[in-house]
Each structure stands twice: as C-alpha cells, then as structure tokens.
GUNU-161290 format. One record per residue: residue in three letters; x, y, z of N, C-alpha, C in turn. Coordinates in nm, 2 decimals. Layout:
BEGIN
<rose ALA&nxx X&nyy Y&nzz Z&caxx X&cayy Y&cazz Z&cxx X&cyy Y&czz Z>
...
END
This chain:
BEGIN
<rose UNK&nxx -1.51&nyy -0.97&nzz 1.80&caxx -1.56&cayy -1.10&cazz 1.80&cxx -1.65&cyy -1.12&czz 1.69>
<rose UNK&nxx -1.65&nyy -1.26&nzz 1.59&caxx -1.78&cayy -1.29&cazz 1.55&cxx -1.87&cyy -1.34&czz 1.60>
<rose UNK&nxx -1.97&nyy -1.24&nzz 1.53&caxx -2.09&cayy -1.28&cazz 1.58&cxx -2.17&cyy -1.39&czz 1.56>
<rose UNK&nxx -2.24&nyy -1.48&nzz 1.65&caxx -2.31&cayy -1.60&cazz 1.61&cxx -2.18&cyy -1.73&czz 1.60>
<rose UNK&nxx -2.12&nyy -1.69&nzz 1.63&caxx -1.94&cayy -1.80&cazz 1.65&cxx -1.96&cyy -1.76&czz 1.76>
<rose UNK&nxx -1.97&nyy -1.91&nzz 1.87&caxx -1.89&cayy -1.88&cazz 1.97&cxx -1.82&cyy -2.03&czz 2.03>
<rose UNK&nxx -1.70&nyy -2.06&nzz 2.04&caxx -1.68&cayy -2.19&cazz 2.08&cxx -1.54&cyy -2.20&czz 2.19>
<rose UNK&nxx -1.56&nyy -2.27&nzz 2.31&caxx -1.48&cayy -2.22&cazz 2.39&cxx -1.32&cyy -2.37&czz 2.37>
<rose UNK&nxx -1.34&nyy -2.45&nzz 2.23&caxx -1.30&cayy -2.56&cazz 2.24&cxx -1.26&cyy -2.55&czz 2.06>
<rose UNK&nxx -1.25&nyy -2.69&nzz 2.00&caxx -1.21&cayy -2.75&cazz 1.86&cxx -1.39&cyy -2.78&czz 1.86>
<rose UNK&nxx -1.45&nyy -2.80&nzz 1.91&caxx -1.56&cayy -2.84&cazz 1.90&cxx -1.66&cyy -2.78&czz 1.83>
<rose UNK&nxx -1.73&nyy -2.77&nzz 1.73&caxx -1.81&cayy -2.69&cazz 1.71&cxx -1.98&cyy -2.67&czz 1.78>
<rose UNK&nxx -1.97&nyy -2.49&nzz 1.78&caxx -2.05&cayy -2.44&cazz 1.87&cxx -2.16&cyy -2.38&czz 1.82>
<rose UNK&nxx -2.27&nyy -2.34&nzz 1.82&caxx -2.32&cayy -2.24&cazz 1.76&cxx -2.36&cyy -2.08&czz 1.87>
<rose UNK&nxx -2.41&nyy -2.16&nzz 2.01&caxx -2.37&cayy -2.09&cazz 2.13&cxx -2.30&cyy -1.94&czz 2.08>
<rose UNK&nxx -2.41&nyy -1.83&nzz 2.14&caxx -2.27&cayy -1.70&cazz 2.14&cxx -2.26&cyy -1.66&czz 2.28>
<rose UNK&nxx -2.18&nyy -1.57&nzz 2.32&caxx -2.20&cayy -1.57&cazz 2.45&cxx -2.30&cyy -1.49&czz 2.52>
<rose UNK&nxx -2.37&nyy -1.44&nzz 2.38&caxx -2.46&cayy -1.40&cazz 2.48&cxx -2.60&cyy -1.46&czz 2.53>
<rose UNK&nxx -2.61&nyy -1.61&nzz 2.41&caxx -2.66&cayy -1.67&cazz 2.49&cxx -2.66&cyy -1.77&czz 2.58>
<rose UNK&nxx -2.51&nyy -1.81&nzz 2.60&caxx -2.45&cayy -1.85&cazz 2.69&cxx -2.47&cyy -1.79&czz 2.84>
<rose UNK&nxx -2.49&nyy -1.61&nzz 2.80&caxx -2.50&cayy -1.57&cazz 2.93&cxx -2.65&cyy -1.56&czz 2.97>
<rose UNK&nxx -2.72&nyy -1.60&nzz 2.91&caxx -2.87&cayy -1.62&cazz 2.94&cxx -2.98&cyy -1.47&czz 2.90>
<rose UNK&nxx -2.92&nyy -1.45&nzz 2.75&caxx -2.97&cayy -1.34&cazz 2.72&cxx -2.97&cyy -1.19&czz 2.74>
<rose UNK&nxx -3.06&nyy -1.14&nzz 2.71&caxx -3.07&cayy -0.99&cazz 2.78&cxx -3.06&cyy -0.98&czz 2.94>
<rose UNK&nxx -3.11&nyy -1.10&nzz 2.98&caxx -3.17&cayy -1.09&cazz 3.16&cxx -2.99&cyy -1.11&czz 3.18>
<rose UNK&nxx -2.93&nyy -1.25&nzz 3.17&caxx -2.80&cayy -1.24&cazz 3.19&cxx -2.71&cyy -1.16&czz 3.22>
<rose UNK&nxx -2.71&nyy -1.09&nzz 3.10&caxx -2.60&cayy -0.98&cazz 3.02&cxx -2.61&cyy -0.87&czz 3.15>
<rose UNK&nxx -2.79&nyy -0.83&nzz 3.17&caxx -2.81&cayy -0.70&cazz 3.25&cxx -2.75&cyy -0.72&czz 3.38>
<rose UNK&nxx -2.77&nyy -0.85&nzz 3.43&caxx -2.74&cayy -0.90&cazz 3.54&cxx -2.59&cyy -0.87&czz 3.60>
<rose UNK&nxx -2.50&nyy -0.92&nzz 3.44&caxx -2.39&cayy -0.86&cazz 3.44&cxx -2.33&cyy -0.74&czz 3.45>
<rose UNK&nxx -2.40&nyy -0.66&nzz 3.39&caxx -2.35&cayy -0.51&cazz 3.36&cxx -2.40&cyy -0.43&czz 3.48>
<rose UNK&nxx -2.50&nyy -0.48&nzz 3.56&caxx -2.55&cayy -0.40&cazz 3.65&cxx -2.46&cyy -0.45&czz 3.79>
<rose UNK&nxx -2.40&nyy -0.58&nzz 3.79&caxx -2.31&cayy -0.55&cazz 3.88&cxx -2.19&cyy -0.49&czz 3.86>
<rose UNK&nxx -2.14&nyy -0.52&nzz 3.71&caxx -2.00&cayy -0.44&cazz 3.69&cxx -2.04&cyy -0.31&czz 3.76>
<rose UNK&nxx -2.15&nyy -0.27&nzz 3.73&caxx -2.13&cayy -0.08&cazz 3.77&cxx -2.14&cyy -0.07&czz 3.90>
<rose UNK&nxx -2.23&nyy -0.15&nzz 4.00&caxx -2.24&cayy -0.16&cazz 4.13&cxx -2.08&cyy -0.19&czz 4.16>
<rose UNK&nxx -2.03&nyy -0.23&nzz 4.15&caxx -1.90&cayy -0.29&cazz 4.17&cxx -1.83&cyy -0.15&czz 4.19>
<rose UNK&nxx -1.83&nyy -0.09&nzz 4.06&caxx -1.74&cayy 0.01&cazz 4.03&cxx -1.79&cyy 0.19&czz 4.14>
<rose UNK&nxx -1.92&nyy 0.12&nzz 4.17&caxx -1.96&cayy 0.26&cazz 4.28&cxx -1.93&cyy 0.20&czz 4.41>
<rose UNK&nxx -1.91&nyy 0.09&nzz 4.48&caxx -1.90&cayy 0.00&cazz 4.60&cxx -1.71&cyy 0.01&czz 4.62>
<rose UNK&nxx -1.65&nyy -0.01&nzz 4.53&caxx -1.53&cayy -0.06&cazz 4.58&cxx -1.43&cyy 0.07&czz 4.53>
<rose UNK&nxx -1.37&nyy 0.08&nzz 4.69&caxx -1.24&cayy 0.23&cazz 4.68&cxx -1.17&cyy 0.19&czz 4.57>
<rose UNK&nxx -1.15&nyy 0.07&nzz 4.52&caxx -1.02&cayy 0.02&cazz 4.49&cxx -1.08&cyy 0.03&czz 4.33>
<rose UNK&nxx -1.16&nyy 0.10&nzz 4.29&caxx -1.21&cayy 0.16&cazz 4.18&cxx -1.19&cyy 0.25&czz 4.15>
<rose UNK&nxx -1.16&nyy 0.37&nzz 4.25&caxx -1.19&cayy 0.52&cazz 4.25&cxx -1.15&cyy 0.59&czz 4.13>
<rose UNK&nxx -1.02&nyy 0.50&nzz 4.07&caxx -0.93&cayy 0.63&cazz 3.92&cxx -1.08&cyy 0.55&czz 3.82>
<rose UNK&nxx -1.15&nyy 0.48&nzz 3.79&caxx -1.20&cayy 0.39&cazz 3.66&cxx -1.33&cyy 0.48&czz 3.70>
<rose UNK&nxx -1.37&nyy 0.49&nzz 3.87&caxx -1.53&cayy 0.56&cazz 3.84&cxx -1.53&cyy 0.71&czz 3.83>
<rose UNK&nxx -1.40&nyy 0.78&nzz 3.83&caxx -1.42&cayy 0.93&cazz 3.86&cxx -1.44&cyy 0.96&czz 3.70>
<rose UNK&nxx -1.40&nyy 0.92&nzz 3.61&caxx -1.41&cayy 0.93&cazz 3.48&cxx -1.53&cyy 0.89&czz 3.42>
<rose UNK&nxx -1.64&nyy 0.86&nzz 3.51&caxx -1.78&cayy 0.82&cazz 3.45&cxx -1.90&cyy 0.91&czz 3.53>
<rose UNK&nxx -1.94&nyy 0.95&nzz 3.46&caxx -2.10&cayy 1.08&cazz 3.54&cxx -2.14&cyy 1.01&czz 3.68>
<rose UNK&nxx -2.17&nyy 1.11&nzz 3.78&caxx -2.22&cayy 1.07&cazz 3.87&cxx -2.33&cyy 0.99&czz 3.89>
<rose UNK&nxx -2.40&nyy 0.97&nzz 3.78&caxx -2.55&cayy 0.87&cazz 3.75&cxx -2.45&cyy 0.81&czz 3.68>
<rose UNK&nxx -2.46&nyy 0.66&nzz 3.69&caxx -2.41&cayy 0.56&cazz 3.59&cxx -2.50&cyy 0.46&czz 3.49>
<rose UNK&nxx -2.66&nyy 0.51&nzz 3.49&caxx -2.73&cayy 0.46&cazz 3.43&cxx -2.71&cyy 0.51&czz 3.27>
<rose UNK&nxx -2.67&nyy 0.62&nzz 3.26&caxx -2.66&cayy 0.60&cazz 3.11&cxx -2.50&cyy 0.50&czz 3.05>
<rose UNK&nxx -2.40&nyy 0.51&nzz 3.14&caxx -2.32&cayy 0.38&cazz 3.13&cxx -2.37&cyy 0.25&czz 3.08>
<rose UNK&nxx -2.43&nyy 0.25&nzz 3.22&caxx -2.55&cayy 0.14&cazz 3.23&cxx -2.59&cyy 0.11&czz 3.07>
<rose UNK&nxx -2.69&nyy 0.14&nzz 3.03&caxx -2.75&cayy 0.13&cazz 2.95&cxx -2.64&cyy 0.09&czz 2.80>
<rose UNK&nxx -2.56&nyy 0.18&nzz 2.77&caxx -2.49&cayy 0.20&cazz 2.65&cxx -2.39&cyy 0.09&czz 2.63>
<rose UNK&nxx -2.34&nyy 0.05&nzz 2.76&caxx -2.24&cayy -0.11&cazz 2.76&cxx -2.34&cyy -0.21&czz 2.79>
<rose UNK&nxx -2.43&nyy -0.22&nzz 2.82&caxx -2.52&cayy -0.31&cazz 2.78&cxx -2.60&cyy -0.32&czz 2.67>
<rose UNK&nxx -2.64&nyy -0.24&nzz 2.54&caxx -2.63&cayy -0.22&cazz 2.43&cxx -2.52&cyy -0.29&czz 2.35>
<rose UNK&nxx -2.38&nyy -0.23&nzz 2.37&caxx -2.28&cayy -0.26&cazz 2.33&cxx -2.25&cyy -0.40&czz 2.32>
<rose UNK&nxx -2.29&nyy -0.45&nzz 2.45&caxx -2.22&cayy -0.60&cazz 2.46&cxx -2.34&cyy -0.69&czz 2.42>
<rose UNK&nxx -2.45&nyy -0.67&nzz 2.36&caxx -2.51&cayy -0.75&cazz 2.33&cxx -2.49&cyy -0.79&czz 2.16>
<rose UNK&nxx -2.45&nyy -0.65&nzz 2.11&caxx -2.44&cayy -0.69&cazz 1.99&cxx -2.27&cyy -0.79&czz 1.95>
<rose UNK&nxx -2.19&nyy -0.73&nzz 2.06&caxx -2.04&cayy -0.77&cazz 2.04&cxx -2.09&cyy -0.86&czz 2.10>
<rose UNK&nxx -2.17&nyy -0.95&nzz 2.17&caxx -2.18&cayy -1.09&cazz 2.23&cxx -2.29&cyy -1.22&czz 2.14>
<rose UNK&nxx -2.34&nyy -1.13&nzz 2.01&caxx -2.37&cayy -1.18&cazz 1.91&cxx -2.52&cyy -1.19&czz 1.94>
<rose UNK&nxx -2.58&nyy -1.07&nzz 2.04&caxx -2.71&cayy -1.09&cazz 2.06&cxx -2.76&cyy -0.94&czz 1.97>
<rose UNK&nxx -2.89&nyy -0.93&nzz 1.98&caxx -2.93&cayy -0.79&cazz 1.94&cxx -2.81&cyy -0.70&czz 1.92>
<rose UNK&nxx -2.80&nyy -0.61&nzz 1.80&caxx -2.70&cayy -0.51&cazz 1.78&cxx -2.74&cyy -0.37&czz 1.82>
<rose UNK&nxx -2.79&nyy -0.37&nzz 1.93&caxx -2.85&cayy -0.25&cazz 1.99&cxx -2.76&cyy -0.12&czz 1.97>
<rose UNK&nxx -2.65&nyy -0.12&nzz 1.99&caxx -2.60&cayy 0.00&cazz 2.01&cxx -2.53&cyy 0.08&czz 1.87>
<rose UNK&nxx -2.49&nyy -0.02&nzz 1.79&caxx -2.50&cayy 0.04&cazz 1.66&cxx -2.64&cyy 0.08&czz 1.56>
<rose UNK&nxx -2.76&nyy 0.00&nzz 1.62&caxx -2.91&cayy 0.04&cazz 1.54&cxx -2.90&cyy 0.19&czz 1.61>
<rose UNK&nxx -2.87&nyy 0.22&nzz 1.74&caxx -2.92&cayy 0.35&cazz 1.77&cxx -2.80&cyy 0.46&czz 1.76>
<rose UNK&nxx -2.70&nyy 0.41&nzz 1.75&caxx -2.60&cayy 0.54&cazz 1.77&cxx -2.48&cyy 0.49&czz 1.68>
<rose UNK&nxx -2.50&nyy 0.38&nzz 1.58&caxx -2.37&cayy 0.37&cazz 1.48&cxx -2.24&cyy 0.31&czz 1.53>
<rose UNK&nxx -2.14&nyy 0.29&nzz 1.44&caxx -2.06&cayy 0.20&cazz 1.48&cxx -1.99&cyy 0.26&czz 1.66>
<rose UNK&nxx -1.94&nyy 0.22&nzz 1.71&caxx -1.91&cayy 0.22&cazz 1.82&cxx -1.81&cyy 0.28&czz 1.85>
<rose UNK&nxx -1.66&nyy 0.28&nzz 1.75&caxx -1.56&cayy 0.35&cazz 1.79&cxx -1.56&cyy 0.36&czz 1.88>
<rose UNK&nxx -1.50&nyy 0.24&nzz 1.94&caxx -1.48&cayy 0.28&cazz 2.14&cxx -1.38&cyy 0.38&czz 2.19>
<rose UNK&nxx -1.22&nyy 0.32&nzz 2.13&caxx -1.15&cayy 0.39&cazz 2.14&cxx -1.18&cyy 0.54&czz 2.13>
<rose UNK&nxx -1.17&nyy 0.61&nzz 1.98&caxx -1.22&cayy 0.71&cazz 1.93&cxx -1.29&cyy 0.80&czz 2.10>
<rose UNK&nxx -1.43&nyy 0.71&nzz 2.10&caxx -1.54&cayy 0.75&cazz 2.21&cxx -1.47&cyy 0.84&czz 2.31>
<rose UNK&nxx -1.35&nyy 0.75&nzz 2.34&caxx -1.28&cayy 0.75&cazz 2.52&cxx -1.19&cyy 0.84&czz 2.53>
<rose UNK&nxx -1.15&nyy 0.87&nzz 2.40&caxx -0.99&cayy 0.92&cazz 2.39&cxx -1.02&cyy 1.10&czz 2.49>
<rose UNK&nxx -1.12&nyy 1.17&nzz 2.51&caxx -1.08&cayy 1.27&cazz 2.59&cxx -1.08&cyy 1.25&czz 2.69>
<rose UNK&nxx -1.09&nyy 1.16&nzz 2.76&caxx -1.09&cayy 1.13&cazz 2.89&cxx -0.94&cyy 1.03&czz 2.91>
<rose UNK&nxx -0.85&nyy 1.07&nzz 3.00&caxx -0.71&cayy 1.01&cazz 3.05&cxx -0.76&cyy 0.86&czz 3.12>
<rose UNK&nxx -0.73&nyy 0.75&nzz 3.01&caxx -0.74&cayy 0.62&cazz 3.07&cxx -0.55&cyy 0.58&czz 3.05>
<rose UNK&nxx -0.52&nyy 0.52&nzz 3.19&caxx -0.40&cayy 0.49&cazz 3.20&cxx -0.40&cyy 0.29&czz 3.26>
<rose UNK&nxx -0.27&nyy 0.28&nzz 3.25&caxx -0.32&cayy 0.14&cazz 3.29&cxx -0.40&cyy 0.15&czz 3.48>
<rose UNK&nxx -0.37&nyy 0.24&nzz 3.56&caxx -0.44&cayy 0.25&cazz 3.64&cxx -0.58&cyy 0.22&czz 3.60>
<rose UNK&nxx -0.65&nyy 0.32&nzz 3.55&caxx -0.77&cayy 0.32&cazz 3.52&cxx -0.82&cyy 0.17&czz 3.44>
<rose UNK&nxx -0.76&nyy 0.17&nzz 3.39&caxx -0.80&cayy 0.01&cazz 3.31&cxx -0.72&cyy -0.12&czz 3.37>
<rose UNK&nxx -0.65&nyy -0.14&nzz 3.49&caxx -0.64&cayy -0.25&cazz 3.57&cxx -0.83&cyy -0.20&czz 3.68>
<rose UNK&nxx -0.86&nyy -0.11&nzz 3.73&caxx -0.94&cayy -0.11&cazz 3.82&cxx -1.09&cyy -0.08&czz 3.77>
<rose UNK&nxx -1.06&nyy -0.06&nzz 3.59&caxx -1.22&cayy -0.11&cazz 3.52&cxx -1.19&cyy -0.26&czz 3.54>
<rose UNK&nxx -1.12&nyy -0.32&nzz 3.53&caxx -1.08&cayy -0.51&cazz 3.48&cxx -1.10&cyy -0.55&czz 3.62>
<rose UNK&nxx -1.08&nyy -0.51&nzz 3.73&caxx -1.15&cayy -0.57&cazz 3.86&cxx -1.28&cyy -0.58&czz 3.85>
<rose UNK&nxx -1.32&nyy -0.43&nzz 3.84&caxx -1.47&cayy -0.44&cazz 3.85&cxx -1.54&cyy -0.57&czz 3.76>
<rose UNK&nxx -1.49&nyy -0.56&nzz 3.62&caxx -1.54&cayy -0.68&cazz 3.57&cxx -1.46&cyy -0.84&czz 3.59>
<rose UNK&nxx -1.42&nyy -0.83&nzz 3.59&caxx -1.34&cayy -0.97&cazz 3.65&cxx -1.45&cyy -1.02&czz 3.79>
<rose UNK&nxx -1.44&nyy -0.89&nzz 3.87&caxx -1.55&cayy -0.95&cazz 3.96&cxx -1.69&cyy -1.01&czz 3.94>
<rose UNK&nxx -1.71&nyy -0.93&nzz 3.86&caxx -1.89&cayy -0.93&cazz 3.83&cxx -1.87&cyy -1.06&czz 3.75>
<rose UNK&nxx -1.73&nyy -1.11&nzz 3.65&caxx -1.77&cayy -1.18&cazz 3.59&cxx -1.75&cyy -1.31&czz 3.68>
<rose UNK&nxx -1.72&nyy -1.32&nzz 3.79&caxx -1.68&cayy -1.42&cazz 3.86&cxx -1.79&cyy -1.46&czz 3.99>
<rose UNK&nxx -1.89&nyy -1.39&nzz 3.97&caxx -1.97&cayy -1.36&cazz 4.05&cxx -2.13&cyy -1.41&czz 3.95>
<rose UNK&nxx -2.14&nyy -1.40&nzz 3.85&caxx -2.20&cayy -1.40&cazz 3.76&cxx -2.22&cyy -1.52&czz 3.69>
<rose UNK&nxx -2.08&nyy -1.57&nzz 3.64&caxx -2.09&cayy -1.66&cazz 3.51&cxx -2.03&cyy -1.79&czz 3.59>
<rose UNK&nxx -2.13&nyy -1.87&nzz 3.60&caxx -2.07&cayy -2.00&cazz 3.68&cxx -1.97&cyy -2.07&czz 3.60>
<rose UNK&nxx -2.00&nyy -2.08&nzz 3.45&caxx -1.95&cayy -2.16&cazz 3.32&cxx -1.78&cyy -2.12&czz 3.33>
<rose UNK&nxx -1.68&nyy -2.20&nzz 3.37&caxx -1.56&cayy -2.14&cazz 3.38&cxx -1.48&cyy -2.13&czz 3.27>
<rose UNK&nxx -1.51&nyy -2.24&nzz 3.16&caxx -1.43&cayy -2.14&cazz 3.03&cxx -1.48&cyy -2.06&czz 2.98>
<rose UNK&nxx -1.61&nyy -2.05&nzz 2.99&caxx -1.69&cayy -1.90&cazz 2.94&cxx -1.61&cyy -1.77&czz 3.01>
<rose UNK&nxx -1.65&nyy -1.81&nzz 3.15&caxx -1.60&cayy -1.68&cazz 3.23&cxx -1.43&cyy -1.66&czz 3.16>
<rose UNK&nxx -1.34&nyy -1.71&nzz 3.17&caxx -1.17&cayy -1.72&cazz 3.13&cxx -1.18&cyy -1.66&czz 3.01>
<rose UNK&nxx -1.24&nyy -1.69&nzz 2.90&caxx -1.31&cayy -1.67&cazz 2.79&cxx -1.31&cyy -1.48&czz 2.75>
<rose UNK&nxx -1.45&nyy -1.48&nzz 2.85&caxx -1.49&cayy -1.32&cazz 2.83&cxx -1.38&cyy -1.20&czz 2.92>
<rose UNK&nxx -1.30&nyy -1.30&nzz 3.08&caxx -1.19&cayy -1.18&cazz 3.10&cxx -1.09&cyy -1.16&czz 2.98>
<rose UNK&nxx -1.05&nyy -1.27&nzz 2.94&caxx -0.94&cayy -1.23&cazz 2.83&cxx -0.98&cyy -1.16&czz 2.75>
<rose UNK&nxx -1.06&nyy -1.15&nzz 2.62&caxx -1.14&cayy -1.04&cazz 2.57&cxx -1.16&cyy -0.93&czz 2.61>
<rose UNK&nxx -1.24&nyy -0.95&nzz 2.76&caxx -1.24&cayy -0.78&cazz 2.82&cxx -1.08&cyy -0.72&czz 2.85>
<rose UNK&nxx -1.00&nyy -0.81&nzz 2.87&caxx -0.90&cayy -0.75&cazz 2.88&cxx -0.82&cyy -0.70&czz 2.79>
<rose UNK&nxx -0.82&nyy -0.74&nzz 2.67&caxx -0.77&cayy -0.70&cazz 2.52&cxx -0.87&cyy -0.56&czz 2.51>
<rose UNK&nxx -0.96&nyy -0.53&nzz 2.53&caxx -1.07&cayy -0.47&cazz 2.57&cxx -1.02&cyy -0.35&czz 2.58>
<rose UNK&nxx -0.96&nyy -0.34&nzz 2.74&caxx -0.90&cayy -0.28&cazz 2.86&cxx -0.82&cyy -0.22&czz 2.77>
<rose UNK&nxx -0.70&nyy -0.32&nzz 2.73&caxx -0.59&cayy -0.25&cazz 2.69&cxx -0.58&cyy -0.17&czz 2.60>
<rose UNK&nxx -0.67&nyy -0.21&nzz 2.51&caxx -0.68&cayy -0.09&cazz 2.37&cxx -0.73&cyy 0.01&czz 2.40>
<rose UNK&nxx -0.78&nyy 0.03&nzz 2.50&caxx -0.84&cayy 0.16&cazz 2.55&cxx -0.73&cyy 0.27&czz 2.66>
<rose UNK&nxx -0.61&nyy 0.20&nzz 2.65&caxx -0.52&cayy 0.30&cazz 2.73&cxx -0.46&cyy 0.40&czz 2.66>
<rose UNK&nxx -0.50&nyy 0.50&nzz 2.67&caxx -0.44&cayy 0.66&cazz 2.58&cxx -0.37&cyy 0.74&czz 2.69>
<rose UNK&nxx -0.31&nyy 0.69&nzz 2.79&caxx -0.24&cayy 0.79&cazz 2.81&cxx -0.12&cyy 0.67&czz 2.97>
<rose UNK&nxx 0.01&nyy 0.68&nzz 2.93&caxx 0.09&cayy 0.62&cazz 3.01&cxx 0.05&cyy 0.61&czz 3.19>
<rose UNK&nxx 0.03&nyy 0.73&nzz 3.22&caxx 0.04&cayy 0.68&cazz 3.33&cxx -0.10&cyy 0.70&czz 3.35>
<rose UNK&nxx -0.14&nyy 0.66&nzz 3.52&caxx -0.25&cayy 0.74&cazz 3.58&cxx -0.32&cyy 0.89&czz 3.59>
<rose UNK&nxx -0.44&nyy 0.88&nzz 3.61&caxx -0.48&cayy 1.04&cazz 3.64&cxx -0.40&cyy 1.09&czz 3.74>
<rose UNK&nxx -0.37&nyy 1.25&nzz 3.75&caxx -0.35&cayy 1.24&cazz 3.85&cxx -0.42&cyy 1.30&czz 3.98>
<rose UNK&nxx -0.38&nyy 1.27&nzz 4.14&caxx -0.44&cayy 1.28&cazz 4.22&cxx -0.57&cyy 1.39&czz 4.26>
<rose UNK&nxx -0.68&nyy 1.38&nzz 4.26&caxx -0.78&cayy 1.48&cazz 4.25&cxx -0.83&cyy 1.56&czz 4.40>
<rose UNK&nxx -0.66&nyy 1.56&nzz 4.53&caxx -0.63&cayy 1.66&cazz 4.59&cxx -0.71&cyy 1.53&czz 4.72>
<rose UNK&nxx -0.81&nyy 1.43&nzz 4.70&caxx -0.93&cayy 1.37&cazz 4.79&cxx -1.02&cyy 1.44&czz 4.73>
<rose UNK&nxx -1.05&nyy 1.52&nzz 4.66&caxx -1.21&cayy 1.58&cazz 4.69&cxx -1.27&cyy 1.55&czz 4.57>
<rose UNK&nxx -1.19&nyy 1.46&nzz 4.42&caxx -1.25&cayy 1.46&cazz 4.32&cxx -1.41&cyy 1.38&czz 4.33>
<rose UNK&nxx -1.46&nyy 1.42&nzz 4.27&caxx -1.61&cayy 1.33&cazz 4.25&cxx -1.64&cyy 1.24&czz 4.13>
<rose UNK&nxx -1.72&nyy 1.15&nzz 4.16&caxx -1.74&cayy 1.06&cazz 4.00&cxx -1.81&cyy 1.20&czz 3.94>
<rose UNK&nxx -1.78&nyy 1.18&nzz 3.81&caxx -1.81&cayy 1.26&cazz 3.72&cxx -1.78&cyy 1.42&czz 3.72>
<rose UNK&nxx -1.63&nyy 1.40&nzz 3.77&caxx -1.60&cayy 1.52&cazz 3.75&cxx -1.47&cyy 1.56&czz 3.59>
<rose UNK&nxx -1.50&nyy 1.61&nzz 3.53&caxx -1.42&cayy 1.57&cazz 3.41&cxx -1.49&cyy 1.39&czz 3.36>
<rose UNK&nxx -1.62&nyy 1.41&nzz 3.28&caxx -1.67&cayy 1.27&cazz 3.35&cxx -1.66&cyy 1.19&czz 3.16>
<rose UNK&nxx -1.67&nyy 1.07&nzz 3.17&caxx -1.68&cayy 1.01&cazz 3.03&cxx -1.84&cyy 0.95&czz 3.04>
<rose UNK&nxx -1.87&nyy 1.01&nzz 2.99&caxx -2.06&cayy 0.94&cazz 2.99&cxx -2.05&cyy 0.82&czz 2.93>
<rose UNK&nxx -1.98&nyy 0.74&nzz 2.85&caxx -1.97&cayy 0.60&cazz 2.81&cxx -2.12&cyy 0.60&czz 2.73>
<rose UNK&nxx -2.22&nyy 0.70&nzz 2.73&caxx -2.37&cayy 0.68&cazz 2.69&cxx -2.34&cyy 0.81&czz 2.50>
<rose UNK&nxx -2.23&nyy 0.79&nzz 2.43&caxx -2.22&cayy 0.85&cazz 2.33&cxx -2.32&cyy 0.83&czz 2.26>
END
C-alpha cells in the first residue's frame, strides 16, 4: 500500500487508514482484539498454535507493522528493517487452513471495530491478499494428536 494515499472512491483523499482508524489508539484497539479473537475462538486453533504462547510480542510487532503499512509511524522497519513478511513466516507451515482462520480472526475484529464500511471492505480485501501471500505450504498442519499447544513449533511474528 502507499503510504499517505488513501482513498476508498475517484475522489481524492488524503486520509490513510491509519488515520481513518483513529491512530495509534485505533490501530491497538484493533490488533488487540485480532489476538484476543485468535486466543477465544476454537475455530482458530491451526492460526494460534503457530504463535508463542504469550502473544504480546505478536501483539506488539503487527502493530508496528500496520502502522507504518497503514501510512502511520514506520515503526517496525525503524526498529527491525524491512519486513519480509513472507521470508519471516516461511518456517512455520501456513496452509490455506491456517490463513482462512487468521482472516476470521481479522475479519472479526475488523467488523467489530471499524464502523466506516468501505474502510472496513477496504482493509479485509488487503488483509486478505495479505493472507494469501503468506500460504507456503498446500495443505493444513497436520493434526497435533489434541494435545498441541499455542506455541508449540511456535512463529513469534515479533522477528
């Protein structure tokens, strides 16, 4: 996304979304439910076992992230460099499993969050282009017997 462009129309905008989303407070507001979302709902379980059992450094590093990809502060490249997301992810088996039940988690939070409805349509489609470039491996993890735990074989997302 460019940054400081943001327009949800032909109209010119100067709006980005991240202050559309009401800044830092916004954004956190956002990202702290994606992850509550993603520790609350079974229907997450293959997207959170792949993240440390603390999700604050998650927390913290996609919230970095999306401020600067949302044209606010470039937080996460001043501290740790370009982002190579893919790159980041690639030892950890994301399948479309895992990236349909990260895209709930956010789809919810963003629907729960962003009253503005072509904003919200806006930022699923993006996260979902998102989603998909991040799939390295065809199918799902496989079954971790019931007994796997978040953060076992974990992706700290906090590179």
């Amino acid at each position: 996304m460019k940054q400081g462009v943001f327009s949800m129309s032909n109209t010119p905008n100067t709006a980005t979304p991240y202050e559309a989303l009401g800044g830092a407070d916004g954004l956190h507001r956002l990202v702290d439910r994606f992850y509550e979302l993603m520790d609350e709902l079974p229907e997450a379980y293959a997207a959170r076992r792949i993240h440390p059992e603390s999700l604050s450094g998650a927390n913290e590093s996609l919230f970095e992230y999306l401020s600067g990809w949302f044209g606010g502060p470039n937080l996460y490249v001043e501290k740790k460099g370009h982002p190579r997301l893919r790159r980041r992810h690639l030892p950890y088996a994301i399948g479309p499993t895992e990236r349909d039940q990260w895209m709930l988690c956010m789809r919810t939070a963003l629907t729960e969050q962003v009253a503005d409805e072509p904003l919200r349509e806006y930022l699923i489609q993006i996260f979902s282009a998102m989603a998909d470039h991040m799939v390295n491996t065809p199918g799902a993890l496989p079954d971790a017997g019931g007994g796997g735990r978040p953060g076992e074989g974990a992706c700290s997302c906090a590179h």
